[in-house]
Backbone bond lengths (Angstrom), bond angles and torsions (degrees), N, CA, C in turn:
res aa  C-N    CA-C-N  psi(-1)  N-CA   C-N-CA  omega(-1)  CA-C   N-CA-C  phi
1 X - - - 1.455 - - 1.526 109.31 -
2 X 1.475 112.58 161.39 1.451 116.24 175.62 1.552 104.88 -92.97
3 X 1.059 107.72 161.33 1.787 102.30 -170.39 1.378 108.80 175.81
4 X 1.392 130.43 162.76 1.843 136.89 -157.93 1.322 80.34 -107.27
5 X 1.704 112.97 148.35 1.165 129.52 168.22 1.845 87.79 -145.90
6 X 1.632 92.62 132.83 1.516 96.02 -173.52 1.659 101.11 -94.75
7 X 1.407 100.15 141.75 1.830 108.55 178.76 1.587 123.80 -124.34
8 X 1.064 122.71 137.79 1.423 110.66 166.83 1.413 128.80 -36.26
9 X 1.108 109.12 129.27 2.005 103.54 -155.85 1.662 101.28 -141.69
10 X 1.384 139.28 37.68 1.199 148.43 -159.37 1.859 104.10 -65.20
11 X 0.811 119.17 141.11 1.788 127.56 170.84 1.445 102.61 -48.22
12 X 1.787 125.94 -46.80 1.223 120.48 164.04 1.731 104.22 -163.58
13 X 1.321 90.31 174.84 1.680 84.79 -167.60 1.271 136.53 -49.72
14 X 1.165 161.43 128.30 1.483 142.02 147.48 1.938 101.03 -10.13
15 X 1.117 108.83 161.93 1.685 115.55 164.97 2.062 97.25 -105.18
16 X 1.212 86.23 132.92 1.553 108.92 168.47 1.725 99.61 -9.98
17 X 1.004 115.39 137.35 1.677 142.80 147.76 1.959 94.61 77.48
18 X 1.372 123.14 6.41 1.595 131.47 145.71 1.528 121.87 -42.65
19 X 1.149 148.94 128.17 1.606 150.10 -147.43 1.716 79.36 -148.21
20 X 1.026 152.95 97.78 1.641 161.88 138.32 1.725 102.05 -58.64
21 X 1.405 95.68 132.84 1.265 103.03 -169.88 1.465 113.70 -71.20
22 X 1.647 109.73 134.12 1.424 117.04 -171.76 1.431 116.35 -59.61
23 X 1.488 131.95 -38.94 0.961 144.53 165.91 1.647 123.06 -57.57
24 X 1.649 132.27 -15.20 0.795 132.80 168.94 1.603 124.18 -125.12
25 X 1.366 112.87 52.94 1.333 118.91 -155.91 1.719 97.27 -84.27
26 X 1.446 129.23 147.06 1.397 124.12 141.28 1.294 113.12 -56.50
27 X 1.584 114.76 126.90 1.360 111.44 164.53 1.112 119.53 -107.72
28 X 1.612 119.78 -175.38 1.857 110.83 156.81 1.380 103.60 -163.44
29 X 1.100 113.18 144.88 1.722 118.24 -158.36 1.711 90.33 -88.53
30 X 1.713 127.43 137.07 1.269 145.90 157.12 1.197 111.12 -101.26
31 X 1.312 108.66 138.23 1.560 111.26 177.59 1.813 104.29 -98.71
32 X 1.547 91.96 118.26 2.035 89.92 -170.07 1.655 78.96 -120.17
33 X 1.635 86.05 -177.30 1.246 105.07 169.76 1.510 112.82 -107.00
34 X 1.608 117.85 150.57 1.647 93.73 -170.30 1.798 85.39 -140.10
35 X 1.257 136.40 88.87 1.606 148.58 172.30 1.532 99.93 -42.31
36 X 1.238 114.87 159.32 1.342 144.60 -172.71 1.156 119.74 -114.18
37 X 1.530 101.97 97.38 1.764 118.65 179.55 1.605 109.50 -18.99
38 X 1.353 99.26 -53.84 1.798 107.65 -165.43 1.716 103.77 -37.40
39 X 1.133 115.39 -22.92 1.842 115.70 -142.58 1.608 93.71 -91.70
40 X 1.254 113.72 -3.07 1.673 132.54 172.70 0.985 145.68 -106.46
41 X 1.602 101.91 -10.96 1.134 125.25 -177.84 1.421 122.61 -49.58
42 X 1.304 111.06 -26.63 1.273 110.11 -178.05 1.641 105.88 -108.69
43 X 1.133 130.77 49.20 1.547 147.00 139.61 1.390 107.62 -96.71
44 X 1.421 101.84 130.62 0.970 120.52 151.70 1.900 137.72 -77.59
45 X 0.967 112.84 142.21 1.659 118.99 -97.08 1.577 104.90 13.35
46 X 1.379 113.95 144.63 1.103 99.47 176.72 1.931 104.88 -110.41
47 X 1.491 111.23 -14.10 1.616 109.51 157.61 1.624 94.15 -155.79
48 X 1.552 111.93 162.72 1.459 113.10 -159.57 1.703 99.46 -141.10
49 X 0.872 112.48 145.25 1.444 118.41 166.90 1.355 121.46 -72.72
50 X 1.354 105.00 -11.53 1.698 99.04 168.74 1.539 107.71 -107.81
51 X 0.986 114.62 11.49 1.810 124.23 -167.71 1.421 102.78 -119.53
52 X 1.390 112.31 -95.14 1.573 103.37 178.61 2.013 120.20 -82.78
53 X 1.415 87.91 -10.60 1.573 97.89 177.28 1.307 105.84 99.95
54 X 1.253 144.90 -11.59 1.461 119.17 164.57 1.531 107.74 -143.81
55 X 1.168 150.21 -179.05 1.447 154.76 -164.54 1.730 94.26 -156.54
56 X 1.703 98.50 175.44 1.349 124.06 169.62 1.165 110.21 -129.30
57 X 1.379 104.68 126.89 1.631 92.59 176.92 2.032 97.53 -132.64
58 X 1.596 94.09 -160.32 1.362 92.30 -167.99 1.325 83.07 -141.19
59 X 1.714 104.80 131.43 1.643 113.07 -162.52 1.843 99.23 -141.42
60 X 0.528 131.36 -0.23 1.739 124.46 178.54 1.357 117.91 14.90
61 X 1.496 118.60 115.12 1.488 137.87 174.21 1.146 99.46 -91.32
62 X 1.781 82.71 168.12 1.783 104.11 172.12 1.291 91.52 -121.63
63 X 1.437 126.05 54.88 1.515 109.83 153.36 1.396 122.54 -108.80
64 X 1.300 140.88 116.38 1.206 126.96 -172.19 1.323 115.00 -75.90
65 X 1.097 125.91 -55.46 1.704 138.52 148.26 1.496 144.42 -87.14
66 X 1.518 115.72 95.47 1.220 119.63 -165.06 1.723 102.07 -79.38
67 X 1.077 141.78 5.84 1.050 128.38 145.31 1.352 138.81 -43.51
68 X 1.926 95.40 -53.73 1.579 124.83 171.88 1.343 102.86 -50.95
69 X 1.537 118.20 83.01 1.795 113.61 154.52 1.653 126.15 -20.34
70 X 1.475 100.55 -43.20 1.338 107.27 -160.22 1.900 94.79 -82.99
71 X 1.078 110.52 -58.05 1.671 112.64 171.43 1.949 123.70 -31.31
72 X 1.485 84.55 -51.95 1.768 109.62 171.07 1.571 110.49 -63.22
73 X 1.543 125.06 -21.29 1.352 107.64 -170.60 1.454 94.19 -109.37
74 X 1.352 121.99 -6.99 2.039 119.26 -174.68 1.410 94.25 -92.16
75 X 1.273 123.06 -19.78 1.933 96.30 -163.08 1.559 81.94 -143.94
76 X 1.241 148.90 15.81 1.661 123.30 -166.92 1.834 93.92 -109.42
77 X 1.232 102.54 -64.11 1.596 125.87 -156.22 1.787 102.89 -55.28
78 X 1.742 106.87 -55.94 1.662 102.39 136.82 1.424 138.39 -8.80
79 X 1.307 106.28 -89.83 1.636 111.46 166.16 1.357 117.89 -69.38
80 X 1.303 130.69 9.24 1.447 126.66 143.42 1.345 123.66 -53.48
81 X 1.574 82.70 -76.88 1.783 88.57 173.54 1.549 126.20 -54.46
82 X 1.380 110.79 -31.35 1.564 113.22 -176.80 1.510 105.62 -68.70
83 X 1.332 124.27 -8.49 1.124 117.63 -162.38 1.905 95.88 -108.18
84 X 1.086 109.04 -45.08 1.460 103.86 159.30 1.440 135.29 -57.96
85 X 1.085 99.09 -29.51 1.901 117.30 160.84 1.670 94.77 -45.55
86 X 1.028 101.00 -82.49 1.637 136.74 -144.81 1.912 75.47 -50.47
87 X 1.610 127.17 -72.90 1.019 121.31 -154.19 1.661 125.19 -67.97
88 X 1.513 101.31 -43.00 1.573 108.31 165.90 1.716 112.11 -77.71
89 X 0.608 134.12 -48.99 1.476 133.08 -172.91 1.311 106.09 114.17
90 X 1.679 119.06 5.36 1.684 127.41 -170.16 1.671 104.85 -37.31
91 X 1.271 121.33 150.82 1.716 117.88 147.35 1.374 131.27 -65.77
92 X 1.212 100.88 -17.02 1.488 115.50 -161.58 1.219 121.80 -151.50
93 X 1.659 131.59 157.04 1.554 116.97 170.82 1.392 94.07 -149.91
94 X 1.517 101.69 157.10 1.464 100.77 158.08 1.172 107.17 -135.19
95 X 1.263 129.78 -157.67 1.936 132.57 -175.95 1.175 88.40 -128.52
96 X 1.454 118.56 149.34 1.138 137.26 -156.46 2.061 103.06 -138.93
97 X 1.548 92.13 -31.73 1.607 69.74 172.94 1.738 93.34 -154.60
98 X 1.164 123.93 150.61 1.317 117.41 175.28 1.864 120.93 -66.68
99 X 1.206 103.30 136.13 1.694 105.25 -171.83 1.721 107.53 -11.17
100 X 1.206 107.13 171.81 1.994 120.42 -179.01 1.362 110.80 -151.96
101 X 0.823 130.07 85.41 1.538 141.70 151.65 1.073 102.00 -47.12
102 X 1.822 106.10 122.68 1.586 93.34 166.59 1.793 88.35 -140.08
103 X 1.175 121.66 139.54 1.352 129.90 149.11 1.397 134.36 -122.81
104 X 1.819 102.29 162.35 1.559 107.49 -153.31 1.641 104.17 -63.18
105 X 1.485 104.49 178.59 1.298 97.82 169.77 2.042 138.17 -104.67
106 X 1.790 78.87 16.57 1.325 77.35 160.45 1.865 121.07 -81.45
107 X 1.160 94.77 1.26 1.764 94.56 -175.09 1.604 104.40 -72.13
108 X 1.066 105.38 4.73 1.994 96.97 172.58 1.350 93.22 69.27
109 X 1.587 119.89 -139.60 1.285 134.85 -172.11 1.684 109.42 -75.14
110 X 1.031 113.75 109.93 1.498 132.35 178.46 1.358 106.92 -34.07
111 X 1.356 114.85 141.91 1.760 116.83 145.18 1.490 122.72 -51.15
112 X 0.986 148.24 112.19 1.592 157.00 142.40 1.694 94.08 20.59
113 X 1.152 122.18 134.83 1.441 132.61 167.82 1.274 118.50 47.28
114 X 1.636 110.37 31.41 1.215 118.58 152.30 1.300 113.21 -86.45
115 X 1.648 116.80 -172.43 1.420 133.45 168.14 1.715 110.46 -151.89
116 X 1.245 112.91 151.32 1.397 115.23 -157.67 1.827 94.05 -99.50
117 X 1.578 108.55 140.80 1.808 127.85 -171.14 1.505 85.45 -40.73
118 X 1.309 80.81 160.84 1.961 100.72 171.09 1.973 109.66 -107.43
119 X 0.738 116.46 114.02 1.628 122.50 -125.71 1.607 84.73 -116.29
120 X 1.262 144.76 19.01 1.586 142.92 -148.51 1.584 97.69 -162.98
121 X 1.898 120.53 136.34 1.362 103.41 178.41 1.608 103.00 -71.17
122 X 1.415 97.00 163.98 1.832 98.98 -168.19 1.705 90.49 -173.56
123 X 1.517 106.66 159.78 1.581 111.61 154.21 1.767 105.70 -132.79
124 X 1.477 114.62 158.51 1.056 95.57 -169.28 1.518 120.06 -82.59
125 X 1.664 113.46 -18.52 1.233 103.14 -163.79 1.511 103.41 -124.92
126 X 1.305 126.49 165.54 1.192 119.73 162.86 1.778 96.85 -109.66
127 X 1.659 101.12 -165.93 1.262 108.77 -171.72 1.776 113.00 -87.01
128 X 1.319 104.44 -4.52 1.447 93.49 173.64 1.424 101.74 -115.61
129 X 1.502 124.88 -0.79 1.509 123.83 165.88 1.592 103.86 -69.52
130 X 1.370 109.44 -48.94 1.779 103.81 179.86 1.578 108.23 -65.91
131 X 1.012 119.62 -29.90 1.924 99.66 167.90 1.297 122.43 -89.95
132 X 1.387 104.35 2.69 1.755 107.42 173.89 1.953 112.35 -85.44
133 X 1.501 94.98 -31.08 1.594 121.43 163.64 1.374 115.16 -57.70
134 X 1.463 126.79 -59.50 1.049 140.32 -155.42 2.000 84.71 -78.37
135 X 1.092 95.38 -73.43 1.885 85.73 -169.13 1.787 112.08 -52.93
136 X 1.030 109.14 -31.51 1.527 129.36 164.67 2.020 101.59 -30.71
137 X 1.389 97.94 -84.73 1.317 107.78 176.22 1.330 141.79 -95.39
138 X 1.291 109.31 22.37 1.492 137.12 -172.96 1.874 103.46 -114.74
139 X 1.243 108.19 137.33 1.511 114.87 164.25 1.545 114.72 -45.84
140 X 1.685 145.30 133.79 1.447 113.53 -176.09 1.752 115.53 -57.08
141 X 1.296 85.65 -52.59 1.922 81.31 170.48 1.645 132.89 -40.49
142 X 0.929 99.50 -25.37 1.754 126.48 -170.63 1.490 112.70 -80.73
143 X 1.700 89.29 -46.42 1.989 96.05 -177.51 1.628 101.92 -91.00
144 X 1.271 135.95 -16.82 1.085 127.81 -162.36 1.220 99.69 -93.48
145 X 1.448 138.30 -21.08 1.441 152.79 179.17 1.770 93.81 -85.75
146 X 1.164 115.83 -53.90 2.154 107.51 179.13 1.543 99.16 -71.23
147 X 1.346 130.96 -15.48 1.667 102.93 -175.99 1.800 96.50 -77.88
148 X 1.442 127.46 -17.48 1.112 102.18 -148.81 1.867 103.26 -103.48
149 X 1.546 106.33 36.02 1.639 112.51 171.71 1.567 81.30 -151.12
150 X 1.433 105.16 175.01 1.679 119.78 172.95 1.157 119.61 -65.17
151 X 1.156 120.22 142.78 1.423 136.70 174.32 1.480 120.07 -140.87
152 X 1.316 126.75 167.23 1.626 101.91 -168.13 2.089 81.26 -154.12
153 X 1.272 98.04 -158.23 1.733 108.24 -175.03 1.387 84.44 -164.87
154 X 1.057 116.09 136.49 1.635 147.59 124.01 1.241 135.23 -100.02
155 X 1.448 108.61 157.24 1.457 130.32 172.93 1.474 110.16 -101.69
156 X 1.376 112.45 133.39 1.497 121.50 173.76 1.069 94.04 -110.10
157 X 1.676 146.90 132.29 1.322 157.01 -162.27 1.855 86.93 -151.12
158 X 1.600 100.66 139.74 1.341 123.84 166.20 1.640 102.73 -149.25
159 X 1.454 114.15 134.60 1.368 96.11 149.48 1.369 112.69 -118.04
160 X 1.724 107.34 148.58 1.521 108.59 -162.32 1.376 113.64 -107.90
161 X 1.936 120.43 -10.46 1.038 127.95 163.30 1.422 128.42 -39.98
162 X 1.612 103.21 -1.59 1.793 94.36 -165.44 1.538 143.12 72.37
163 X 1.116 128.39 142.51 1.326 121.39 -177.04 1.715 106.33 -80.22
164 X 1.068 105.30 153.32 1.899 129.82 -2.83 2.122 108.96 -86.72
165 X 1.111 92.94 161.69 1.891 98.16 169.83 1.342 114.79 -88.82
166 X 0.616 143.97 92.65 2.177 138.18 126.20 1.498 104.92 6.45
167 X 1.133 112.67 -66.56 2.031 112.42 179.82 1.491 102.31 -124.92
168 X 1.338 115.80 66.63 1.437 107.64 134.37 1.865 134.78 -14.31
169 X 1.280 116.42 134.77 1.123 119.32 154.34 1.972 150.63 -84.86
170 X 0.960 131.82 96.80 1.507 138.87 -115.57 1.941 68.93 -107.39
171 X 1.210 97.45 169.77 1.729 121.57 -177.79 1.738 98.63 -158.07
172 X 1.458 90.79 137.01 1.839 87.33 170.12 1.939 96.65 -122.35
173 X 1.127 94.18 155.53 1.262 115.84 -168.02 1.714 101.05 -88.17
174 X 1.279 112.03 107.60 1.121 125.32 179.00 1.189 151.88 -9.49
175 X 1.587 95.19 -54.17 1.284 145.06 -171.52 1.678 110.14 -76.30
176 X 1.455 97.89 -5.99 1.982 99.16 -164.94 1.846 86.32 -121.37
177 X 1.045 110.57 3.92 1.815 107.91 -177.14 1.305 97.00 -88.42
178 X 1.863 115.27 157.40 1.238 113.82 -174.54 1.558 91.57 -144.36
179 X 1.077 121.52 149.80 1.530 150.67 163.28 1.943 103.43 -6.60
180 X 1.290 105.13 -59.77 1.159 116.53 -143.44 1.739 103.01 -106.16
181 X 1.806 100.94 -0.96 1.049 98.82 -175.48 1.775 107.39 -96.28
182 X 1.407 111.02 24.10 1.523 118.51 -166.87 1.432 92.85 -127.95
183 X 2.048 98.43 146.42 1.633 115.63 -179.17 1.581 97.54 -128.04
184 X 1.019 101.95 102.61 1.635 98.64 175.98 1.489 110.38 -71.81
185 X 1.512 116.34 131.42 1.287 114.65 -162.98 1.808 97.23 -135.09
186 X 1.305 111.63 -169.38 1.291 113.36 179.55 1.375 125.86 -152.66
187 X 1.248 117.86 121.70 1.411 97.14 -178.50 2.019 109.35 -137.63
188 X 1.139 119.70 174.81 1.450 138.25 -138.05 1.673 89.76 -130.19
189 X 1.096 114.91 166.10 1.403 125.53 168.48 1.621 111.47 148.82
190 X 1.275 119.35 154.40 1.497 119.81 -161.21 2.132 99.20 -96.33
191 X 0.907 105.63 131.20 1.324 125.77 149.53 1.090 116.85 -35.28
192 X 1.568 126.73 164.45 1.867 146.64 -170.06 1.390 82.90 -67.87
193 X 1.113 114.10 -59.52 1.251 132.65 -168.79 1.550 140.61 -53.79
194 X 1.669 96.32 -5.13 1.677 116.59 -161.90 1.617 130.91 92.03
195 X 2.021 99.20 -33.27 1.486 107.13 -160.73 1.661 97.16 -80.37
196 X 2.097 93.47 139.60 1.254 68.06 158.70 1.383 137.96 -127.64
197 X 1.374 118.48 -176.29 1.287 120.92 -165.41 1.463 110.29 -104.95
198 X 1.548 104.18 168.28 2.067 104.76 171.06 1.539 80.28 -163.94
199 X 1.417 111.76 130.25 1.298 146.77 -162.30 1.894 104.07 -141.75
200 X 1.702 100.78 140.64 1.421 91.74 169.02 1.389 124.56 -113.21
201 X 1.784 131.55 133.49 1.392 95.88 -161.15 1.653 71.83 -139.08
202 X 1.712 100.10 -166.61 1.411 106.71 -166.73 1.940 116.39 -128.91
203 X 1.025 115.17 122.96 1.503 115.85 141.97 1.256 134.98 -88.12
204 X 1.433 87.77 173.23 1.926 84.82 -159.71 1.696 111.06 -128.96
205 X 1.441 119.51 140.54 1.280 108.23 170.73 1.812 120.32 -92.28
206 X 1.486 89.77 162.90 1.647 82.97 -170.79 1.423 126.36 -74.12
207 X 1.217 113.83 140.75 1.560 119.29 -171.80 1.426 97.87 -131.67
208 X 1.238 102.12 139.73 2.104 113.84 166.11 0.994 101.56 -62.60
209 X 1.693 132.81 -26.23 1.947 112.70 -159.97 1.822 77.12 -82.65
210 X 0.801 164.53 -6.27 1.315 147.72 -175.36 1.786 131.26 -50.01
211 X 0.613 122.95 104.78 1.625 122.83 -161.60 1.721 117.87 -127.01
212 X 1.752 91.98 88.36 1.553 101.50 -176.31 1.300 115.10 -92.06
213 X 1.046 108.05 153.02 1.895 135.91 172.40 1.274 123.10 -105.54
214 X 1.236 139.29 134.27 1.389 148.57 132.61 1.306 124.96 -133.12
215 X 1.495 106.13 164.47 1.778 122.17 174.62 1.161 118.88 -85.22
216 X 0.919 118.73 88.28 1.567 115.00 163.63 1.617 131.31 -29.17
217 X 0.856 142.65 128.87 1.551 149.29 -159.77 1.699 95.09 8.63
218 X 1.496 89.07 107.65 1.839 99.49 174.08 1.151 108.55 -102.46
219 X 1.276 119.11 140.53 1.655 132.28 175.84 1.419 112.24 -67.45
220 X 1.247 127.36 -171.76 1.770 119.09 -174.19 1.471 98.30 -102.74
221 X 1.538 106.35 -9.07 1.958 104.66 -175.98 1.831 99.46 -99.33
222 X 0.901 102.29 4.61 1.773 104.36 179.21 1.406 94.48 -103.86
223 X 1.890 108.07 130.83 1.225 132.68 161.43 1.468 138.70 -124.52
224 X 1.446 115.40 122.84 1.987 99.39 179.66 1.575 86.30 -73.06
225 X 1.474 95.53 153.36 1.865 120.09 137.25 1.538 86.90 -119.03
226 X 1.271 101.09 147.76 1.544 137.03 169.36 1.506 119.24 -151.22
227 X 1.035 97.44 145.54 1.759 100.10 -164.45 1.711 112.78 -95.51
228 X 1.153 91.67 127.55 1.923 104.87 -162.30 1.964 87.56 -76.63
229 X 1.496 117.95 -65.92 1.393 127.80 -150.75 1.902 97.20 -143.85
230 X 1.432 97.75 153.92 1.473 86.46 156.25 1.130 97.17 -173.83
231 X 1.524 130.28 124.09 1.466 137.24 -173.23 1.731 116.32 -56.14
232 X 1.168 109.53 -25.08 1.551 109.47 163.00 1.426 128.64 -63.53
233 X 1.355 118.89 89.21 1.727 145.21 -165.77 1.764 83.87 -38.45
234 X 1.225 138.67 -57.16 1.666 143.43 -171.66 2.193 98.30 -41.66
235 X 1.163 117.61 -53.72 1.358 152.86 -166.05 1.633 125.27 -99.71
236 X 1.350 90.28 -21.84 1.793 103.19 168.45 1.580 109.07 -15.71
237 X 1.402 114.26 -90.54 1.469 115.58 -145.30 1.536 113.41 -82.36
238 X 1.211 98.88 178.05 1.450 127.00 -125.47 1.789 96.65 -107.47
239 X 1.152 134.27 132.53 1.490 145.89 163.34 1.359 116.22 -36.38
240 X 1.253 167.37 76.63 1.122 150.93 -179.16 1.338 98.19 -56.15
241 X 1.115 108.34 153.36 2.066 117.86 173.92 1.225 105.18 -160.74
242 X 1.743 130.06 148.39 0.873 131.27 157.07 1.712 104.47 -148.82
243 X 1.264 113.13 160.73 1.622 108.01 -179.94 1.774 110.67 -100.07
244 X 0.807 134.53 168.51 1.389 132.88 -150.02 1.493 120.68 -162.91
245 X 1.288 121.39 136.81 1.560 99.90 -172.49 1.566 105.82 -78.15
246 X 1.022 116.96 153.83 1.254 129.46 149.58 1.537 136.51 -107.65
247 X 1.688 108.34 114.24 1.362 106.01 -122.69 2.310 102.35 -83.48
248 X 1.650 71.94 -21.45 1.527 99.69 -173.73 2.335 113.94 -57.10
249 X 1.882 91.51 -19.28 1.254 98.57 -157.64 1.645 107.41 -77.84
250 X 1.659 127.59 119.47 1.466 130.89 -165.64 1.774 91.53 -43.66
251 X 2.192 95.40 145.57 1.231 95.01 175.16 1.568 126.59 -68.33
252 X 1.471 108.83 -12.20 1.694 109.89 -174.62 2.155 100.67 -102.14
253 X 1.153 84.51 30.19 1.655 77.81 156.03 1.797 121.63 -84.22
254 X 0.876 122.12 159.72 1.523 122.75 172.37 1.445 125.61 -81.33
255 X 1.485 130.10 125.18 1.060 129.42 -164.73 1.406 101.44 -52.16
256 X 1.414 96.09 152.82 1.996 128.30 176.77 1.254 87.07 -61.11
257 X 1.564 108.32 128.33 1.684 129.89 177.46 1.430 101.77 -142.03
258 X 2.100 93.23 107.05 1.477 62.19 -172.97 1.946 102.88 -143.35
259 X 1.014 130.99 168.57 1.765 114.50 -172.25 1.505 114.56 -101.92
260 X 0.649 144.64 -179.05 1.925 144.42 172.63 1.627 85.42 -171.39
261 X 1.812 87.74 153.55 1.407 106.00 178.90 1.618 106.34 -160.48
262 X 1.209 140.74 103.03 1.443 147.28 -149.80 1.959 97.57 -105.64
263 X 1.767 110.17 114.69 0.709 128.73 157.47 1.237 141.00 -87.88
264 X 1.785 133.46 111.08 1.482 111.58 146.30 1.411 136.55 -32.45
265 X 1.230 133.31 139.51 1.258 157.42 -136.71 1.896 88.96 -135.08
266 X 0.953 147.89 129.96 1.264 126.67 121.63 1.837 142.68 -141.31
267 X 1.027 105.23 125.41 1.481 101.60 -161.35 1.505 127.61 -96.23
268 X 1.409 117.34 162.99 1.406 120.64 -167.74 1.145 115.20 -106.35
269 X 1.336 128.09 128.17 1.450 139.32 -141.76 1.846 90.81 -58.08
């Protein structure tokens, strides 16, 4: 389908080693094209995390209600990691951020401990945000022993609202991103916890080589992994994503509800 994907669109650049706040970016909506996973399905692999950087797979929970905090932390965060196991071949995982509810914005006033889609291309982390994370939530002994082999971060994305979505989630294929098409920016915000944080992550300006993906009406057992970071220079970069309307989707559908949960990766030499 044809469809707006919003991009970093500044009057002119930041000057070299500038971090512009993530939260207040100029944007401007591009009209790209963004193809439909389904039409691949029958390739083998039909997208890879070491190729274009993220896949679809089909993972079935036992959560009945992702609202229920308490439900989401006995059986979800589990099958996160098992599912990143299973896909990288990692040794190890850890959690990197507690579950994320995010819904669209036709839902009016949000459910309680949600957060509203990230609606602009962007990735979340850069390469010194994932080791600021990693020592962040790692024992010091613990992280200073994982920086010194590969490690990577993923995103586990489900949406549980059901088909069809209103704001779909779009993925660009890695492989079509270029150097110059990234603004490293920065942004601040308080922790579960109160503390706060400032992390550096990236938007992106628009480029034609750009080549996005999504699923068309995803089930609640269908999940992206997409790869946030990964210390392997071969595997380096980062997913661009943004969510997007979809203009085609009936107006009495139910807003995009949907969870993400960003895993450590870590591997043995």
């Amino acid at each position: 389908m044809r469809a707006q994907i919003a991009y970093y669109d500044p009057p002119r650049r930041p000057a070299p080693g500038v971090r512009p706040d993530f939260t207040k970016l100029p944007l401007s909506g591009r009209s790209v094209i963004i193809a439909d996973m389904r039409y691949r399905a029958n390739d083998s692999p039909a997208f890879s995390l070491s190729r274009e950087g993220f896949t679809l797979v089909t993972a079935p929970t036992m959560v009945r209600d992702f609202y229920d905090r308490e439900e989401v932390s006995r059986w979800y965060i589990g099958e996160a990691a098992e599912l990143v196991r299973r896909l990288t071949g990692c040794a190890a995982t850890a959690m990197l951020n507690q579950p994320v509810i995010r819904v669209s914005g036709r839902a009016g006033e949000r459910p309680a401990g949600t957060t509203f889609t990230g609606d602009f291309a962007h990735a979340d982390f850069s390469a010194a945000a994932a080791e600021y994370m990693l020592r962040r939530n790692l024992p010091p002994d613990e992280a200073s022993e994982r920086l010194k082999h590969r490690y990577a971060v993923y995103n586990v994305w489900r949406a549980f609202s059901g088909p069809p979505q209103d704001m779909p989630l779009a993925l660009c294929d890695t492989r079509t991103v270029a150097s110059e098409d990234k603004q490293y920016c920065e942004i601040a915000m308080k922790s579960a916890t109160g503390e706060m944080m400032t992390w550096e992550n990236i938007a992106y300006l628009h480029n034609d080589e750009h080549c996005w993906w999504y699923c068309a009406d995803m089930t609640r057992d269908e999940v992206y992994v997409f790869r946030g970071f990964d210390s392997d220079p071969a595997r380096a970069e980062q997913v661009p994503h943004s969510a997007f309307t979809d203009q085609s989707c009936p107006a009495d559908a139910p807003p995009r509800a949907s969870i993400e949960i960003r895993m450590f990766a870590f591997y043995a030499e």
